[in-house]
PDB file of N, CA, C and O in Angstrom, chain B, residues numbered from 101:
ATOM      1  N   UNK B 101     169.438 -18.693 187.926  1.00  0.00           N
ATOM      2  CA  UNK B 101     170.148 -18.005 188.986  1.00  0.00           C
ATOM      3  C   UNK B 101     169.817 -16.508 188.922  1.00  0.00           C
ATOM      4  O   UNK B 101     169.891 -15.883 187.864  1.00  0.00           O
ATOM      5  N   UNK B 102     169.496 -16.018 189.943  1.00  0.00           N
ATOM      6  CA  UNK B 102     168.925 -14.533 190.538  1.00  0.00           C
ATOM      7  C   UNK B 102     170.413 -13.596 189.694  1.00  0.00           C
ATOM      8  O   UNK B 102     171.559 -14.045 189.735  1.00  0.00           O
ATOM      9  N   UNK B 103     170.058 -12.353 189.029  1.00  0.00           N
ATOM     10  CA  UNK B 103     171.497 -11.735 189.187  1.00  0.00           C
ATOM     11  C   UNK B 103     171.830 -10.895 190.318  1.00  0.00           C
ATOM     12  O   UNK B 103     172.914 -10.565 190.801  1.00  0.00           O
ATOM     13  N   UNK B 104     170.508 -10.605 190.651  1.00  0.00           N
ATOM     14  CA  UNK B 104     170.767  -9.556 192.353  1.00  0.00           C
ATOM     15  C   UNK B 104     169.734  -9.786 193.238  1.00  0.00           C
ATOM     16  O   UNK B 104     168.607 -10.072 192.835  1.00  0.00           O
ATOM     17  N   UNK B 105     169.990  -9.695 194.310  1.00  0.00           N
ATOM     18  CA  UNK B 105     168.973 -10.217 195.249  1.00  0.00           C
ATOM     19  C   UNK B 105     168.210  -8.545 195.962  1.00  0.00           C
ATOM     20  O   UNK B 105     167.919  -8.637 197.154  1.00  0.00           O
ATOM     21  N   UNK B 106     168.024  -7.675 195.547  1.00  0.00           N
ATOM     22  CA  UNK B 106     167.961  -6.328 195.369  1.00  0.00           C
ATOM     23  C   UNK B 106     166.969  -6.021 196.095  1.00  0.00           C
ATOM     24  O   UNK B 106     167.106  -5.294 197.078  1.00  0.00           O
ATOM     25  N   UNK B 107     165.804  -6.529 195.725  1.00  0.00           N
ATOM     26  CA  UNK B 107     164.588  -6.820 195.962  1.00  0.00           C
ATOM     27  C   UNK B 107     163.952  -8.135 197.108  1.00  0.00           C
ATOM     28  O   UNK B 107     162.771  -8.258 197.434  1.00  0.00           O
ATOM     29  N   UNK B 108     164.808  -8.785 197.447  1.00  0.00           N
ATOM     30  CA  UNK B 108     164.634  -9.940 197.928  1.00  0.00           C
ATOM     31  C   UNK B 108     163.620  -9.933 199.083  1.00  0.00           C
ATOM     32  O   UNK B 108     163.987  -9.480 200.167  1.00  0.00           O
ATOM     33  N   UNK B 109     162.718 -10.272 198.972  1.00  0.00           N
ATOM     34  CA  UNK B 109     161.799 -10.077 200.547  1.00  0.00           C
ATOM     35  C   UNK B 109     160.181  -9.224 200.108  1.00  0.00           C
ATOM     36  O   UNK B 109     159.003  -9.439 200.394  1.00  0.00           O
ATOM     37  N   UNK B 110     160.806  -8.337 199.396  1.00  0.00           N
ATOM     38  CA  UNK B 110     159.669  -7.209 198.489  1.00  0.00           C
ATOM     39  C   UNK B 110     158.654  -7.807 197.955  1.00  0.00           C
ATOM     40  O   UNK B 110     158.932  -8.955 197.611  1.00  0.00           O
ATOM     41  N   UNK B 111     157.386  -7.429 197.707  1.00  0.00           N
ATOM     42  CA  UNK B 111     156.520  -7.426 196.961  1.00  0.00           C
ATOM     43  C   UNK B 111     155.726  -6.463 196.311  1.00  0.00           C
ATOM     44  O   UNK B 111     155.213  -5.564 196.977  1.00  0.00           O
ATOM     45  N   UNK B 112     155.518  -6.556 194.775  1.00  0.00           N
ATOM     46  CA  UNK B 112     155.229  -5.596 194.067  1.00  0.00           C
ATOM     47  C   UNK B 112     154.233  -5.365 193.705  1.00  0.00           C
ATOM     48  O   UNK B 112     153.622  -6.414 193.502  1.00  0.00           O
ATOM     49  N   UNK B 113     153.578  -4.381 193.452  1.00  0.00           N
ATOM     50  CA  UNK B 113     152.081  -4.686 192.458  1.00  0.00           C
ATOM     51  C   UNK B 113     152.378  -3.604 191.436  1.00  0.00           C
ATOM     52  O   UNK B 113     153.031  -2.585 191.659  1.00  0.00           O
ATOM     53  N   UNK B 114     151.775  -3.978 190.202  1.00  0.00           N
ATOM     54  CA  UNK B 114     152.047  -2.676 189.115  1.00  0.00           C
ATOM     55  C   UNK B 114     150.201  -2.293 188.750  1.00  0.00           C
ATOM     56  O   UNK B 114     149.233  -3.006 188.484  1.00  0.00           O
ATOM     57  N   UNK B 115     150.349  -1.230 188.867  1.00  0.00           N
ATOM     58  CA  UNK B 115     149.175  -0.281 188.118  1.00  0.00           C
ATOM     59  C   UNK B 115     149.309   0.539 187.024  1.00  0.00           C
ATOM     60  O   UNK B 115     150.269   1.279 187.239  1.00  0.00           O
ATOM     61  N   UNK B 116     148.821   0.763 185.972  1.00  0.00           N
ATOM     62  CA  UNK B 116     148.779   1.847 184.963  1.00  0.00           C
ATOM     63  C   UNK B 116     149.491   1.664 183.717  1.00  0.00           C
ATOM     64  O   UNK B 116     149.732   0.476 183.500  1.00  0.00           O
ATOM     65  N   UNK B 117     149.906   2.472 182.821  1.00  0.00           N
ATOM     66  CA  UNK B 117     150.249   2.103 181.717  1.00  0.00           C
ATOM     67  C   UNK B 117     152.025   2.669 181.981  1.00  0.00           C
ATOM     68  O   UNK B 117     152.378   3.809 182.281  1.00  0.00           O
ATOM     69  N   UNK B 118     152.840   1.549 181.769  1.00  0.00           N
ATOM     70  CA  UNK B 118     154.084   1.894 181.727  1.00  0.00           C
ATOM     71  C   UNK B 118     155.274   2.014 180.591  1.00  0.00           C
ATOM     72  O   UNK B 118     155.331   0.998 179.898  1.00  0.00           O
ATOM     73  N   UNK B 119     156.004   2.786 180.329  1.00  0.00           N
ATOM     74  CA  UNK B 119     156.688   3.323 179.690  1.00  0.00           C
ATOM     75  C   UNK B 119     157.489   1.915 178.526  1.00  0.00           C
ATOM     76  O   UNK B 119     157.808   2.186 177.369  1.00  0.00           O
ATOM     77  N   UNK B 120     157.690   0.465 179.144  1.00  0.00           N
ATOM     78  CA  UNK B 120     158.062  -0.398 178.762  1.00  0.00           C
ATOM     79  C   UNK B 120     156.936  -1.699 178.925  1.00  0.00           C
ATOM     80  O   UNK B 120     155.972  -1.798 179.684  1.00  0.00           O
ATOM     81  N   UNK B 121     157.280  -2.311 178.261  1.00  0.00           N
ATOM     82  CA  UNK B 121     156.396  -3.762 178.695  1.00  0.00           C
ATOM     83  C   UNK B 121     156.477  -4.221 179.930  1.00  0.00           C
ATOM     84  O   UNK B 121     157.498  -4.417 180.590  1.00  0.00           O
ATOM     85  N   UNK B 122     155.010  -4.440 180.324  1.00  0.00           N
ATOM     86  CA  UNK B 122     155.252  -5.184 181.875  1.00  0.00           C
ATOM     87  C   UNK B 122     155.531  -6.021 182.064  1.00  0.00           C
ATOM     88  O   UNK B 122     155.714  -6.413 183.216  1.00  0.00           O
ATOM     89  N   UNK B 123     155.688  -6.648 181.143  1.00  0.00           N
ATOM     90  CA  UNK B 123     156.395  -8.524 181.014  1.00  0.00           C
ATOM     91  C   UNK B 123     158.077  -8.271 181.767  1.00  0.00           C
ATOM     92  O   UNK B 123     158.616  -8.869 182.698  1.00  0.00           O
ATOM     93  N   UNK B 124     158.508  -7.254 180.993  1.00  0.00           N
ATOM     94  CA  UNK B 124     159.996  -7.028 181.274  1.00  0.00           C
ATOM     95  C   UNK B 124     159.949  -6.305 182.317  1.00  0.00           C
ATOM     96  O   UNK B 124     160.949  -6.690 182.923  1.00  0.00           O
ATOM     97  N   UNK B 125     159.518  -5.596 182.881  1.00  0.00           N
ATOM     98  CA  UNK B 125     159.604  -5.258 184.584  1.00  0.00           C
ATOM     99  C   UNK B 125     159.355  -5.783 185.382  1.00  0.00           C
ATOM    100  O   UNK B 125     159.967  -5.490 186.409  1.00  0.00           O
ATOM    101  N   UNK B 126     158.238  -6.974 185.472  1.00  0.00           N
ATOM    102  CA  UNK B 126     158.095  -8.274 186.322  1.00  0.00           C
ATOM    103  C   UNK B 126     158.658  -9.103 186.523  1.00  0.00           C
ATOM    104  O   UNK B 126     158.658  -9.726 187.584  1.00  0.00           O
ATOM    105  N   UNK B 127     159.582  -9.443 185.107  1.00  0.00           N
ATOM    106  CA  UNK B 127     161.255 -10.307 184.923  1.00  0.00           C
ATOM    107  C   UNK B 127     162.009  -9.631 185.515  1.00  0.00           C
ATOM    108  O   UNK B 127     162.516 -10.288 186.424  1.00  0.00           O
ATOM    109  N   UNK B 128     162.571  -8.047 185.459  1.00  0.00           N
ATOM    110  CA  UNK B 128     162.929  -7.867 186.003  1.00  0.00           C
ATOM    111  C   UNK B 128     163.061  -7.138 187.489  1.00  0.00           C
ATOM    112  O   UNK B 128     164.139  -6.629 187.795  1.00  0.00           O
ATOM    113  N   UNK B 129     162.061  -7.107 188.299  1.00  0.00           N
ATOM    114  CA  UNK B 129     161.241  -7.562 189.561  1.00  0.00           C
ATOM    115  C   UNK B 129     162.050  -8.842 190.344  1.00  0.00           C
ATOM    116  O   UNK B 129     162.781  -8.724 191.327  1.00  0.00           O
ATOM    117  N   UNK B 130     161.765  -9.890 189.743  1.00  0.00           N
ATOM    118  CA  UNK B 130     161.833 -11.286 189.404  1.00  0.00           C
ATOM    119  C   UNK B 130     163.091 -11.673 189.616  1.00  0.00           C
ATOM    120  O   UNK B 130     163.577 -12.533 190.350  1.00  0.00           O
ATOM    121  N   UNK B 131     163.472 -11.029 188.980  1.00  0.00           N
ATOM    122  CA  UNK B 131     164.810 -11.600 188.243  1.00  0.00           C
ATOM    123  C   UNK B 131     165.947 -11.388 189.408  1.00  0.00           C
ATOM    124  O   UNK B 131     166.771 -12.266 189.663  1.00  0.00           O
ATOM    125  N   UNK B 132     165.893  -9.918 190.197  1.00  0.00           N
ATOM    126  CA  UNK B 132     166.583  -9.569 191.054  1.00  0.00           C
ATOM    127  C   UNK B 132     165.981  -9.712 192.958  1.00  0.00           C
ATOM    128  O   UNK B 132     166.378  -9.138 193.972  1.00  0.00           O
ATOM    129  N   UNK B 133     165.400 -10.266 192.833  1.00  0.00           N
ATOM    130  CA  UNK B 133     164.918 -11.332 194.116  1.00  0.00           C
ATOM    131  C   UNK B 133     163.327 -11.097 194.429  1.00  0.00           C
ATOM    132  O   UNK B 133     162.892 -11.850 195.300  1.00  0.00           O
ATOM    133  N   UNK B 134     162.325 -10.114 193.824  1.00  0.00           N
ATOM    134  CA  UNK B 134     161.214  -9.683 193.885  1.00  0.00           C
ATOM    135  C   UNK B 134     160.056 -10.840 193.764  1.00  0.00           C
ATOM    136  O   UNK B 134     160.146 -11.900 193.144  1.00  0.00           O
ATOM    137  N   UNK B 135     158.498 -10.151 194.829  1.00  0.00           N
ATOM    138  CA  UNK B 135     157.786 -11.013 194.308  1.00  0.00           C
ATOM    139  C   UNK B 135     156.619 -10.082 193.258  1.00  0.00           C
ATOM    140  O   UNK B 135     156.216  -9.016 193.724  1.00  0.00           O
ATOM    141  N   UNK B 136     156.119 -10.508 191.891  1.00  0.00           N
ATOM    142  CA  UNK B 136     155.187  -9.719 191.937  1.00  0.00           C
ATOM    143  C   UNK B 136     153.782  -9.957 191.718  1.00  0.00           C
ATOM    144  O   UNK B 136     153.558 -10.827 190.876  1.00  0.00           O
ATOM    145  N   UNK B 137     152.876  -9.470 192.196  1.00  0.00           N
ATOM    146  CA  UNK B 137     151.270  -9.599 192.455  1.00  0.00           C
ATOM    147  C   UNK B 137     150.267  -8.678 191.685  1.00  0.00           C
ATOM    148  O   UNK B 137     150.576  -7.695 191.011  1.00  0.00           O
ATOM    149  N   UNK B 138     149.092  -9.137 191.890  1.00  0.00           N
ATOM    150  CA  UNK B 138     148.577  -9.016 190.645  1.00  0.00           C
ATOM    151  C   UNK B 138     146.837  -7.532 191.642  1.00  0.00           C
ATOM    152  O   UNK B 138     145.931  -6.803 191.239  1.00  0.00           O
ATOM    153  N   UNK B 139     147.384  -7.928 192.832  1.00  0.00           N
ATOM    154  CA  UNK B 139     146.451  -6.921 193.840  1.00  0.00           C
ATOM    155  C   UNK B 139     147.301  -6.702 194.699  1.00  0.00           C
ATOM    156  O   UNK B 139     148.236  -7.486 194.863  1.00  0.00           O
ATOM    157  N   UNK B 140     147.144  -5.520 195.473  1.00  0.00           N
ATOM    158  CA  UNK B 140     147.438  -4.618 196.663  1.00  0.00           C
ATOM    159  C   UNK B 140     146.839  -5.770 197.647  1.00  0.00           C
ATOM    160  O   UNK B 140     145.854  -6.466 197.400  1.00  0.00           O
ATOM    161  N   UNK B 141     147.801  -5.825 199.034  1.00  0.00           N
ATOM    162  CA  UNK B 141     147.269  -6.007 200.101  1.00  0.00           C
ATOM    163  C   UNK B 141     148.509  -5.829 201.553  1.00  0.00           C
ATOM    164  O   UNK B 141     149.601  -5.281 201.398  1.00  0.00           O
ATOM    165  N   UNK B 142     148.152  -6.268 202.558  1.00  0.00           N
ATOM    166  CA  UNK B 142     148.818  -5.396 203.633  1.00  0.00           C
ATOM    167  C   UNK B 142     150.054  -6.177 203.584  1.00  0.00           C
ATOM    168  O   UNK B 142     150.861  -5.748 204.409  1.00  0.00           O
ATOM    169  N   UNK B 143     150.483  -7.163 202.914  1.00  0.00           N
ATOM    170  CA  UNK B 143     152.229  -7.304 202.849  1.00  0.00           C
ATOM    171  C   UNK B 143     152.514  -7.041 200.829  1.00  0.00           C
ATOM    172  O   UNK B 143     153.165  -7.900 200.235  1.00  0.00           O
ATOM    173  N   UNK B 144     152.065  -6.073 200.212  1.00  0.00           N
ATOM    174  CA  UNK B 144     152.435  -5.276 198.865  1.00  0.00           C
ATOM    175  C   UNK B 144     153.488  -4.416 199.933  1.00  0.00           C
ATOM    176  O   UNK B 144     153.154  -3.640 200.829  1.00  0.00           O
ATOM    177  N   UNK B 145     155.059  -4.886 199.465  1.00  0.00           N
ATOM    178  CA  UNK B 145     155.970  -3.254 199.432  1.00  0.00           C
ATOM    179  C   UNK B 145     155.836  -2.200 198.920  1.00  0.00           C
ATOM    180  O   UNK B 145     156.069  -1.088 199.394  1.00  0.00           O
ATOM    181  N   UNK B 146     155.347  -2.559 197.649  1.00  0.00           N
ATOM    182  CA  UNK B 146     155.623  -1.424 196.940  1.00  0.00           C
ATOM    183  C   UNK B 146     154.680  -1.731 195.509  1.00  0.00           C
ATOM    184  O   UNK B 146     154.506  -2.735 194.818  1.00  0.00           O
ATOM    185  N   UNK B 147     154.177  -0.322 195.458  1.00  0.00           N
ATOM    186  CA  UNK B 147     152.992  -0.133 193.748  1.00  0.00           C
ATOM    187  C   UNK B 147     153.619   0.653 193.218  1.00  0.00           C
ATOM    188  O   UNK B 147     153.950   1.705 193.766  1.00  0.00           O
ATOM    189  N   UNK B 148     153.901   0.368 192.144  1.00  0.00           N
ATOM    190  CA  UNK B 148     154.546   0.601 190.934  1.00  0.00           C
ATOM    191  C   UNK B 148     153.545   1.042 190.260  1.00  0.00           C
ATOM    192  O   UNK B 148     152.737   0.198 189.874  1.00  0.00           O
ATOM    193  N   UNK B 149     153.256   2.770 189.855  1.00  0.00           N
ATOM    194  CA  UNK B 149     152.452   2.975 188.957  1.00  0.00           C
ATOM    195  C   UNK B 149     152.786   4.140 187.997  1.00  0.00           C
ATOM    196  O   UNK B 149     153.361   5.205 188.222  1.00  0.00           O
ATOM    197  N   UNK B 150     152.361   3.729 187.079  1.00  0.00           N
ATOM    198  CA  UNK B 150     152.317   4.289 185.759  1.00  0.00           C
ATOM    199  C   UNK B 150     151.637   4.912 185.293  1.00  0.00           C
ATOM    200  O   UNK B 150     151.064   5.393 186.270  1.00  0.00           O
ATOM    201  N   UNK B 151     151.012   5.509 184.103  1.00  0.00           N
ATOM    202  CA  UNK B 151     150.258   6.500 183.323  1.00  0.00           C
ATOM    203  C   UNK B 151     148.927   5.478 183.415  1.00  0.00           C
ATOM    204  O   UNK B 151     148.743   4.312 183.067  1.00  0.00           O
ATOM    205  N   UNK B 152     147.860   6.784 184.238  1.00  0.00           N
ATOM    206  CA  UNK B 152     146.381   6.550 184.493  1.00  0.00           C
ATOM    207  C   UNK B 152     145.895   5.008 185.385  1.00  0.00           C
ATOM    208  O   UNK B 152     144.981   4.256 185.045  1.00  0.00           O
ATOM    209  N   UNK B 153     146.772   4.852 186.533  1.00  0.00           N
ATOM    210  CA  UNK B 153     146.571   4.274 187.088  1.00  0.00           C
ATOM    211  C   UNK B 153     145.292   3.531 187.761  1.00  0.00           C
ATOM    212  O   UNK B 153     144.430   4.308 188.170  1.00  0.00           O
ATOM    213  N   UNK B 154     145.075   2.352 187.911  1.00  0.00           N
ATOM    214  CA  UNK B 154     143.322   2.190 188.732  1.00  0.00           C
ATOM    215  C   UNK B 154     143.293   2.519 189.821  1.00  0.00           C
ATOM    216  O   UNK B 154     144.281   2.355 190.536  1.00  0.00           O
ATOM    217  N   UNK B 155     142.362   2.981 190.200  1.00  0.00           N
ATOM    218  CA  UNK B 155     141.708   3.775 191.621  1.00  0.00           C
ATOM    219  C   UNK B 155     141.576   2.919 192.370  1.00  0.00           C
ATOM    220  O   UNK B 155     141.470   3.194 193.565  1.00  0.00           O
ATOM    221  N   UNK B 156     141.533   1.435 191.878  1.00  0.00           N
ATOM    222  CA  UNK B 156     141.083   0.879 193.675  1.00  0.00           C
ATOM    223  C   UNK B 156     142.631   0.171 193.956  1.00  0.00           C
ATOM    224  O   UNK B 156     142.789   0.005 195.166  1.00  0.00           O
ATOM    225  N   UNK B 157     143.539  -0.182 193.328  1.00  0.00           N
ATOM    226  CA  UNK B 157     144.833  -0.462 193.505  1.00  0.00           C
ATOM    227  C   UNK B 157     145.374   0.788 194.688  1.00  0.00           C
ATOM    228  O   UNK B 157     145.727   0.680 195.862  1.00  0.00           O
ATOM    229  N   UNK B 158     145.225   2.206 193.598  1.00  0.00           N
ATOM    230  CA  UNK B 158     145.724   3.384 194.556  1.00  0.00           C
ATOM    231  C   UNK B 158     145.052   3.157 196.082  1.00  0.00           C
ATOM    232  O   UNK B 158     145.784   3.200 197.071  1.00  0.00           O
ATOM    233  N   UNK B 159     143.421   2.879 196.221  1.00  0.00           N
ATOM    234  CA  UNK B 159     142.762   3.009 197.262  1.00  0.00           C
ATOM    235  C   UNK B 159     143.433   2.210 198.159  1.00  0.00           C
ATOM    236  O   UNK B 159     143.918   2.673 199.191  1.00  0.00           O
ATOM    237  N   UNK B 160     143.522   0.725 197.766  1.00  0.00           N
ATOM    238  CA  UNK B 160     144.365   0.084 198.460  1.00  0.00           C
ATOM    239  C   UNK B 160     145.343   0.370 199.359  1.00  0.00           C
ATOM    240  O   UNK B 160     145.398   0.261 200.584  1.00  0.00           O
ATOM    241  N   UNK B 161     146.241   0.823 198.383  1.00  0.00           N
ATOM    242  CA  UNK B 161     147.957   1.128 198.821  1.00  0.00           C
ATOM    243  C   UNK B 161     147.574   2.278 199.775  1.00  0.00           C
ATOM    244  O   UNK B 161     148.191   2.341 200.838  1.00  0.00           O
ATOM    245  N   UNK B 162     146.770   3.050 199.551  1.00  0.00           N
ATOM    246  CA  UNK B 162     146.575   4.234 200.637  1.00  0.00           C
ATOM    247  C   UNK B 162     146.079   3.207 202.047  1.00  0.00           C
ATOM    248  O   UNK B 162     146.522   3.472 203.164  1.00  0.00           O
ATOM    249  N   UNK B 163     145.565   2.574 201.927  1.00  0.00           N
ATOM    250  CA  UNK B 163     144.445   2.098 203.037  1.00  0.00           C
ATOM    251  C   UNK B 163     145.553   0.842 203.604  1.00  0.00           C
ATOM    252  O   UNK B 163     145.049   0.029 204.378  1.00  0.00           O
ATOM    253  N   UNK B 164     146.548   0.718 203.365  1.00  0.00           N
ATOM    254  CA  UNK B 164     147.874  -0.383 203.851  1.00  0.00           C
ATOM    255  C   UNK B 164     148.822   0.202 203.734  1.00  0.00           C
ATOM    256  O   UNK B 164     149.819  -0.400 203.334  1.00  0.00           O
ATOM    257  N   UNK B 165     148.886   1.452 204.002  1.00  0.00           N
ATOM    258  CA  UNK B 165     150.344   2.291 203.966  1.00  0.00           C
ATOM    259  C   UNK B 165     151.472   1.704 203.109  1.00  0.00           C
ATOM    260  O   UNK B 165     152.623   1.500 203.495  1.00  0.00           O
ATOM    261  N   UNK B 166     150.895   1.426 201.700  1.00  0.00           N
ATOM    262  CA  UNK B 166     152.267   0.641 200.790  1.00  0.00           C
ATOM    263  C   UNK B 166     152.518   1.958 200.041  1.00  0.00           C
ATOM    264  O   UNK B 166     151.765   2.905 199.814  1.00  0.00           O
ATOM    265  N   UNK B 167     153.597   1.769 199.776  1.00  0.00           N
ATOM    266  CA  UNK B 167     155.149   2.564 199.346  1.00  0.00           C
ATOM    267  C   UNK B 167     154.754   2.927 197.705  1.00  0.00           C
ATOM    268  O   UNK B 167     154.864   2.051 196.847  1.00  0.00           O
ATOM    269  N   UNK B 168     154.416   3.924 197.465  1.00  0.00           N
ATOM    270  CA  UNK B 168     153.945   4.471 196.131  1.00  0.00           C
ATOM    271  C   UNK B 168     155.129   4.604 195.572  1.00  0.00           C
ATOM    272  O   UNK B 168     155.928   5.388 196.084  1.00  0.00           O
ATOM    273  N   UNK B 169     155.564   3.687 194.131  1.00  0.00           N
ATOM    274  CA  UNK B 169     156.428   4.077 193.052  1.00  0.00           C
ATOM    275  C   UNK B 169     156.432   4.115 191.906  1.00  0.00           C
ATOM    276  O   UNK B 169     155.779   3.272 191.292  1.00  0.00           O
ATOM    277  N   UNK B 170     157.289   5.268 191.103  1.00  0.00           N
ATOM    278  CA  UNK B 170     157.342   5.288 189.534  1.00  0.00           C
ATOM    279  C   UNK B 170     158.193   4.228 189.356  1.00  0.00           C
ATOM    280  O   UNK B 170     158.754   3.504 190.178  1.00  0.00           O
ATOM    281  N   UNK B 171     158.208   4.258 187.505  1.00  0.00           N
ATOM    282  CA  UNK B 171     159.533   3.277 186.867  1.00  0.00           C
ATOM    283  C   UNK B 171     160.783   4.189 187.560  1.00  0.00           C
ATOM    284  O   UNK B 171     161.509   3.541 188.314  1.00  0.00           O
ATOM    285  N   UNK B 172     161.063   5.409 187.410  1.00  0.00           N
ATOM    286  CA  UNK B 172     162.090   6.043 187.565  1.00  0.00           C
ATOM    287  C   UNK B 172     162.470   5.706 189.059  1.00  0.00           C
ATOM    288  O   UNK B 172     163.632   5.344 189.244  1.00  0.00           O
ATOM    289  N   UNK B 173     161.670   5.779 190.089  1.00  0.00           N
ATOM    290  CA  UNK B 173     161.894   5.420 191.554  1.00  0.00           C
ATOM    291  C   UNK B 173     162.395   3.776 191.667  1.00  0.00           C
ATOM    292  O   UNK B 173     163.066   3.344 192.604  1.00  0.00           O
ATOM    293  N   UNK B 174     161.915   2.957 190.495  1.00  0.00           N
ATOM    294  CA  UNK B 174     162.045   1.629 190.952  1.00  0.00           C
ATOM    295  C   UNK B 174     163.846   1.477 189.716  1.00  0.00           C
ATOM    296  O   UNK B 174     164.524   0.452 189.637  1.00  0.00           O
ATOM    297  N   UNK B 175     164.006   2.198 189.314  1.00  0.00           N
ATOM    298  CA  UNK B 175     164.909   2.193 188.511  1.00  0.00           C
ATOM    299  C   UNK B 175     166.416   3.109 189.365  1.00  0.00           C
ATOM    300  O   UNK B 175     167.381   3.643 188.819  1.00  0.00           O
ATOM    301  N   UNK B 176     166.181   3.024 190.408  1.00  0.00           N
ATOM    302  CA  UNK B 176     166.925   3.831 191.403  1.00  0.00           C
ATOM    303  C   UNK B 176     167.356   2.844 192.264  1.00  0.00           C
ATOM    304  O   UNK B 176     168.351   2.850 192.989  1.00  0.00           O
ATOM    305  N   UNK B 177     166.442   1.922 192.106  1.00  0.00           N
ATOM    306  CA  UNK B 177     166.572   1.301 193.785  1.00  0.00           C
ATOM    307  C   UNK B 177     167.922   0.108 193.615  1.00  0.00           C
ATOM    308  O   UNK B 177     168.303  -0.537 194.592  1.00  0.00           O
TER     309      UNK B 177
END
């Protein structure tokens, strides 16, 4: 059972090196109604990126107007 449906509809992609394990931000992604993916494309909500991110993920998200975020931005929402 979901504990929040927070995310519900969303899809994520993560880039770069993040502050915690990505196992546990994809659970919890996941966990609160999220989907998450493993490439950028024109239905990605939202990129989640972290320290030294890849360039063609960024290129992506620029080139599909998706929603650039930190942990701290996704830790808000």
């Amino acid at each position: 059972m979901k504990k929040d449906a927070k995310f519900e509809g969303m899809t994520f992609c993560i880039t770069g090196t993040l502050s915690q394990l990505r196992e546990n931000v994809i659970f919890y992604i996941s966990d609160n109604g999220g989907t998450v993916t493993t490439a950028v494309s024109s239905k990605t909500t939202y990129l989640l990126v972290g320290d030294n991110p890849g360039s063609s993920k960024m290129s992506a998200a620029n080139q599909f107007g998706t929603k650039i975020i930190n942990e701290e931005d996704l830790e808000n929402m």
